[in-house]
Each structure stands twice: as structure tokens, then as C-alpha cells.
N, C-alpha and C positions, 0 to 999 in steps of 0.2 A: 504494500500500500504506500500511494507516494503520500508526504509528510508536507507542511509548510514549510522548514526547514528549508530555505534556497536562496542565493543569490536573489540580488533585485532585476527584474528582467522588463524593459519597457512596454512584453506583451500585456495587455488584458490578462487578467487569472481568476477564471472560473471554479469554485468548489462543485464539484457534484457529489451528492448523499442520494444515495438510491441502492437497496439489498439486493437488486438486478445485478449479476455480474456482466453479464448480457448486454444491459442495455447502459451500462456506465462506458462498459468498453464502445460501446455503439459511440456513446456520445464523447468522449475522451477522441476518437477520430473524427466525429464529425467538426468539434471546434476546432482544434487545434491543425484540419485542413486549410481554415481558414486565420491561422497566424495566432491564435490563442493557447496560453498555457494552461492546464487544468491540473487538478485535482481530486482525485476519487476515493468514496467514501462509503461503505458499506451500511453505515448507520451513526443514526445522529449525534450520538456520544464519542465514537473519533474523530468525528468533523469538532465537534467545540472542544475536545483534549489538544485538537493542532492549530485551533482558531488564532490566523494572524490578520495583519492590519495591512499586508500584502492580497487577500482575497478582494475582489472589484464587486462579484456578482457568483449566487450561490442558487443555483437548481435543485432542488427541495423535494424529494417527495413526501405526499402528503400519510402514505401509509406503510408504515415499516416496522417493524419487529423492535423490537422496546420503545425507545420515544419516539414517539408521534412529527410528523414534518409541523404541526400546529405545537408542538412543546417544546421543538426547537426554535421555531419563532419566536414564541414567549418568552421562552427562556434569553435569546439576544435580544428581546425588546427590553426585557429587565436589566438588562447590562448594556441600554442604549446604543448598541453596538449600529451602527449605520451601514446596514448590508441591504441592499435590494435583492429579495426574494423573489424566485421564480419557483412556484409550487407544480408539481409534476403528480398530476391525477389519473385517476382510471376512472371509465364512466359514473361509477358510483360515489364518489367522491367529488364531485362537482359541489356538491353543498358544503363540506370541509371549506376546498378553497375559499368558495365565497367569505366563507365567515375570516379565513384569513387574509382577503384582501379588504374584512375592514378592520383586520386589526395589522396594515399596512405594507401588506404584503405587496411587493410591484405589481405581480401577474399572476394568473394560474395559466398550463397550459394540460389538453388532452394528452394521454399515450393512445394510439400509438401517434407519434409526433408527424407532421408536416417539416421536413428539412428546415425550407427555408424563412418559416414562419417562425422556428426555433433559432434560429439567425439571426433574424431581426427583432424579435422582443430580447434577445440577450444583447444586440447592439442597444435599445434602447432603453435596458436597464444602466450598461454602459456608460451612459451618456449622462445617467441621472448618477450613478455612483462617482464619476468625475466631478462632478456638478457640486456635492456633499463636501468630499474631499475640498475644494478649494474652498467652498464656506468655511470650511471647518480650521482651515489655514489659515484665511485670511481674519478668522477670529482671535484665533489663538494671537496671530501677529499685533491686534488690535488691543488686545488685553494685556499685553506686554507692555504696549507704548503705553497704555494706563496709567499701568503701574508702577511705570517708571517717571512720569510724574511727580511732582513737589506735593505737597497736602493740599496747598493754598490754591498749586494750582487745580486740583480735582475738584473741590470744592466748587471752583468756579465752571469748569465743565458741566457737573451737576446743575450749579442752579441755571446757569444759561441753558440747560435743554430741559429744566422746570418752566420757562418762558420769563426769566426775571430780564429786565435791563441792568445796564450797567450802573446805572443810580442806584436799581435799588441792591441790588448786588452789593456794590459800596456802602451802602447805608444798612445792611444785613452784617459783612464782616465788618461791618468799622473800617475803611479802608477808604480810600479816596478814590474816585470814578478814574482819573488816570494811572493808578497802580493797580486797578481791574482789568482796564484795557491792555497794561504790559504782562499782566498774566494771561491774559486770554491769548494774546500773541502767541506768546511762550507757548500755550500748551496747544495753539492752531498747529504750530512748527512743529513741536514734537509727535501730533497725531497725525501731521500729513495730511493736515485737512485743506481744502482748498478757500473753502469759505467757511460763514458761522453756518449756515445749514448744514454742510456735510460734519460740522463740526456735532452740529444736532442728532443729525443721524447715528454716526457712529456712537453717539451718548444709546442712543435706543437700539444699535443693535447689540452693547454691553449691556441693555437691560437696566442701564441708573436709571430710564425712567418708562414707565412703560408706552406711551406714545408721542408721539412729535406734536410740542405746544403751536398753538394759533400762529399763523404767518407773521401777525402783526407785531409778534412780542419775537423775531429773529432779527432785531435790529439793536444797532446799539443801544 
């Protein structure tokens, strides 16, 4: 059984979990025809014993011999792990799926599979697992530059994307409206922000506030 254990390699990398030896090997050649590395997995307990952060996208099935394709989802939804799931059913298990595509499952698809209909929903989980990945980068980068921040200036980040001016900002810290304005500076530079909007924004995609205040209070 191949392992996560590997170099980084620029293919896509597919896990497949499926107690088919048959139809893993099936699919283990049909991706990897097309320039993808896979990974095959007899059941769902040696898929999360090798679970890395190298997987893109993981083909599921929905019914297998001790955990469930639905108890392995749950189980990496509890561990917020960001894997777009492709669930792999047999006629009678179309209702499974369902209930796992609304607990955020990519896709389901039938056995016995359409080639290239299997192609293209794994391009387009692909696409959405890329898509995460750089959210998930571009957060981490975000929270950093935070952090790294002065007190006085976070402070001021906060209440600027609460919608305060700089008056009253100054009149909240005790501070003079132009030693607001040179921290606001300071901490535009340091988040790379371009304006106070985007300055706003990123205030709310770190969650200091939970929505972007009135147009009219993003002004000095």
C-alpha cells in the first residue's frame, strides 16, 4: 500500500479509499494517465493513519467494511481538515451521499463510473482544493502581519474597521488625531494594505470585526 510519505511533487494527488482492489487499481491508472499522483487505500482508517496536507482531493467510498465513507467525512470535518470529497456510491446509496453533500461533501459520483465524467468532477474539485489552499495562505500571511504589529497600532486597526474616525479614535485612546493618523500609516505599510478599505477588509477577514462598517465612517 503506497503511504503519504513522499517527496513534494507539482502533480495533483489524489487519495483513493475504496475495499475494491479492482476498482482502486482501475482508478490508480485511470488518473494518473492523465499526469496525477494517487494514493490507494483499502479503508478508511489507513487513509487518516497516512493523512497529509500533500492530499488535493480524496475519492470516498460511501460503503466499506468498518468506517463508513460518511465517518470518514465527519471525522475530517471535526478536524476541519479542508479536503474536497468525492463520494463513490453504488445504486443504493445515493441517499448516503446526499446526506453527505450536505454535510459538505464536493460531489457524489455512481459506480460503475463514466471515465471522463470522473475527470472532470476531480478537475473540478481540483480547482476548488487550490482555491482553499491559497485562502488559507494568504490568511495565515495576514495574521502574521497582525501580529507583528505594535499594541497601539492594533488597536487602531480594530477601531477603524469598528467605523470610528480619527477624532474619535483620538478622543477614545487619549491620543491626538495626528499620532492616529501616523499609526494608521504605520500599520497600512505593515499590512500591505493599499487603502483604509482594504485596510477594513482584511480587519474582517481576521474576524476583529464581524462585518464591514457603513461606507461613510471609511474616511478619515
Amino acid at each position: 500500500m503506497t503511504t503519504f510519505a513522499h517527496a513534494p511533487s507539482a502533480a495533483p494527488c489524489i487519495a483513493i479509499v475504496d475495499d475494491d482492489q479492482a476498482l482502486r487499481d482501475s482508478l490508480v491508472w485511470l488518473l494518473e494517465s492523465v499526469g496525477m499522483t494517487t494514493y490507494a487505500y483499502a479503508c478508511g482508517e489507513s487513509f487518516l493513519a497516512a493523512a497529509s496536507d500533500d492530499v488535493d482531493v480524496v475519492l470516498l467510498d460511501v460503503r466499506m467494511p468498518g468506517m463508513s465513507g460518511l465517518q470518514v467525512q465527519q471525522l475530517l470535518a471535526d478536524q476541519k481538515a479542508m479536503l474536497p470529497l468525492i463520494l463513490m456510491t453504488g445504486h443504493g446509496d445515493v441517499p448516503m451521499a446526499v446526506a453527505a453533500l450536505k454535510n459538505a461533501a464536493f460531489d457524489f459520483i455512481e459506480k460503475p463510473f463514466n471515465h471522463q465524467q470522473l475527470i472532470d468532477t476531480v478537475q473540478q474539485a481540483l480547482a476548488l482544493s487550490h482555491h482553499q489552499r491559497d485562502a488559507a495562505q494568504q490568511y495565515a500571511l495576514l495574521q502574521q502581519r497582525y501580529q507583528a504589529l505594535r499594541p497601539k497600532e492594533q488597536r487602531i486597526v480594530l477601531h477603524v474597521a469598528e467605523g470610528m474616525t480619527s477624532r474619535e479614535i483620538a478622543e477614545h485612546m487619549q491620543i491626538s488625531v495626528k499620532t492616529v493618523e501616523v499609526y494608521r500609516l504605520r500599520a497600512m505599510k505593515a499590512m500591505a494594505a493599499a487603502n483604509l478599505a482594504q485596510l477594513v477588509r482584511q480587519a474582517v477577514a481576521l474576524r476583529l470585526v464581524p462585518t464591514l462598517p457603513p461606507i461613510n465612517t471609511l474616511l478619515p
